[in-house]
C-alpha positions in Angstrom: 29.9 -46.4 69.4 29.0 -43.6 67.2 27.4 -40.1 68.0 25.4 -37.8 66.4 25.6 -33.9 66.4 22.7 -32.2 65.5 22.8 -28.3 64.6 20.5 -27.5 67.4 20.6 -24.1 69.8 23.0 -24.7 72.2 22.6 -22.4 75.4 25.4 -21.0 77.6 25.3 -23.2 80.4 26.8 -20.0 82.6 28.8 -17.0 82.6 32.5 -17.4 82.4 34.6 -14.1 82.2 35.5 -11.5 80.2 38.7 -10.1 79.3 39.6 -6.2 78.9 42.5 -4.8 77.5 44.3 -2.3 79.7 46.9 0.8 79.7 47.8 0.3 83.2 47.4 -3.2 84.3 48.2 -2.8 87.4 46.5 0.4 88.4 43.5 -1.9 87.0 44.0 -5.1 89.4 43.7 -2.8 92.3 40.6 -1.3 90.8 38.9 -4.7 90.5 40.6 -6.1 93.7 39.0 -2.6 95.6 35.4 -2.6 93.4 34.6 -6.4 92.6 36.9 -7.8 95.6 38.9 -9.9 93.0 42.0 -11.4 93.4 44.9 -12.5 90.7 45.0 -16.1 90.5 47.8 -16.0 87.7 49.6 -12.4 86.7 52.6 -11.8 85.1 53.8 -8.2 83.1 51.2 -9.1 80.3 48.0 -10.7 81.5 46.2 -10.8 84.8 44.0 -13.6 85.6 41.4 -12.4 88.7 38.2 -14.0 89.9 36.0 -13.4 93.4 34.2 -16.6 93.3 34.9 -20.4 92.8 35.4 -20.0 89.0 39.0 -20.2 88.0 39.0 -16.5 86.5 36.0 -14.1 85.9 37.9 -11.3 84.5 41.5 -11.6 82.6 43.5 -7.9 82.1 45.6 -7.8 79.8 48.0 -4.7 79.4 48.4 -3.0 76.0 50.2 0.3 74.8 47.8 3.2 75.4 45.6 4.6 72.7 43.2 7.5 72.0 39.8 6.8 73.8 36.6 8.3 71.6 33.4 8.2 73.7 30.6 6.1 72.1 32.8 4.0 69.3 31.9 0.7 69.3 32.3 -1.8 71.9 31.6 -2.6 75.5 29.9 -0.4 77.3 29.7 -2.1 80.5 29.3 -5.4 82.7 26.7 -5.7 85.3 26.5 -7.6 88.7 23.1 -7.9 90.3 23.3 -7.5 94.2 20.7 -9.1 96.8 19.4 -6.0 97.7 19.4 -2.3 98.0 20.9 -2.3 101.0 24.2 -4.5 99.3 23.9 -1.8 96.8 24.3 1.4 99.5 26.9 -0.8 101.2 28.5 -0.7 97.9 28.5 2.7 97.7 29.4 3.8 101.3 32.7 1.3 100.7 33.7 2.4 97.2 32.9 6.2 97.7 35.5 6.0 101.1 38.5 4.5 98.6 37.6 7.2 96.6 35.8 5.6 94.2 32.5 7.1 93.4 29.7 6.2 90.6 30.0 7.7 87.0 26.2 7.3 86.7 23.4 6.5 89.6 20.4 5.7 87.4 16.9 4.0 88.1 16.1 2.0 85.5 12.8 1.4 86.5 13.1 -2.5 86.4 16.8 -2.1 88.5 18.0 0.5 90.8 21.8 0.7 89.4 25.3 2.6 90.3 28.0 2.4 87.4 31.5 2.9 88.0 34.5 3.2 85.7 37.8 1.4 85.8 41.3 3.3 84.9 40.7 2.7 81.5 36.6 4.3 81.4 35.3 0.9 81.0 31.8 0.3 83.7 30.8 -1.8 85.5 27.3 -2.0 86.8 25.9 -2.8 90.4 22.1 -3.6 90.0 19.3 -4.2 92.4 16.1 -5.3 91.3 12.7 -3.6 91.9 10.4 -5.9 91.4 10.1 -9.2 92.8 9.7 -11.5 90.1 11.3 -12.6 86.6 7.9 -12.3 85.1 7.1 -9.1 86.4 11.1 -7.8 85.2 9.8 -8.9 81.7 6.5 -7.4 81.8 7.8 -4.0 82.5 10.3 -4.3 80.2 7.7 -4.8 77.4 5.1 -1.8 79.1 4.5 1.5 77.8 6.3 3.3 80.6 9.5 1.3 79.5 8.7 2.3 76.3 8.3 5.9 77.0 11.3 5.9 78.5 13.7 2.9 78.6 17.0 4.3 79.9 16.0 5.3 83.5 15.7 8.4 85.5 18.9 9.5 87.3 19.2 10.1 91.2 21.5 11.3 94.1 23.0 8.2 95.7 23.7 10.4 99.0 20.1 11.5 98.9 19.0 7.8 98.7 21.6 6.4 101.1 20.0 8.9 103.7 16.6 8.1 103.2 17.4 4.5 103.5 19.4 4.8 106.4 16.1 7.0 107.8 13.6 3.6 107.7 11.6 5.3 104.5 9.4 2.3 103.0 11.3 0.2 100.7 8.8 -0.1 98.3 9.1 4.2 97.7 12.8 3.8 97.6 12.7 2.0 94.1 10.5 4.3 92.9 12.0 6.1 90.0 12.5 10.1 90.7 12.1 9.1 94.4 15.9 10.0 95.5 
């Protein structure tokens, strides 16, 4: 039997993991462990393998000697996890900020409501929540002239929003950019 290959787009059939080199591997286990509720499923002194789902790892640290960090060189800026809903992403918040762990950057994208937080090593990761309620609707503001006018977001307090929700206030003013 023979087969044919032909050179046509092939498309990720999903997500698989991402690896980060690290100057403290472990103080960066216990960082993902606390954030992303990982856990190693193969570590030794080099490499960590971690995952918080059913795939056999999501994120692999491996520890290298440390260097000089320059803000904005090239590379990854960060990795984002959408959550179900804002209140997953104040639940977030209330449980990292008590370990101490507090966002680098609470910012309304417009299209997401997101809280980034950095690892040992300054790398982000994003926790998402997504205002509006459908893909098409995502990609329409995406390509509107507010987007355009201002595509990075408008920054908020997390406390400020946390109390509000906690208050009742309308959900639908809550995602509102410049509303916390």
């Amino acid at each position: 039997m023979t087969r044919t290959v032909e050179p046509d787009l092939v498309k990720p059939a999903k997500f698989a993991h991402f690896v980060l080199r690290c100057s403290d591997k472990d103080a960066s286990v216990a960082w993902y462990s606390a954030v992303l509720g990982m856990e190693v499923v193969h570590g030794n002194d080099m490499i960590a393998f971690m995952t918080y789902d059913d795939e056999h790892h999501r994120l692999a640290l491996v520890q290298v000697p440390p260097v000089e960090k320059v803000d904005g060189a090239p590379g990854l800026d960060h990795v984002a996890y959408t959550l179900e809903s804002l209140g997953d992403l104040l639940a977030t918040y209330k449980r990292l900020k008590a370990l101490d762990i507090l966002p680098v950057w609470p910012i309304n994208h417009g299209l997401t409501t997101s809280l980034y937080y950095a690892d040992p090593d300054g790398n982000r990761v994003e926790f998402q929540v997504e205002n509006l309620e459908t893909k098409e609707a995502l990609q329409a503001f995406m390509r509107s002239e507010a987007f355009a006018a201002n595509p990075i977001g408008v920054d908020f307090d997390p406390e400020k929003l946390l109390a509000r929700y906690e208050n009742g206030d309308p959900l639908e003013e809550l995602i509102l950019q410049g509303s916390a």
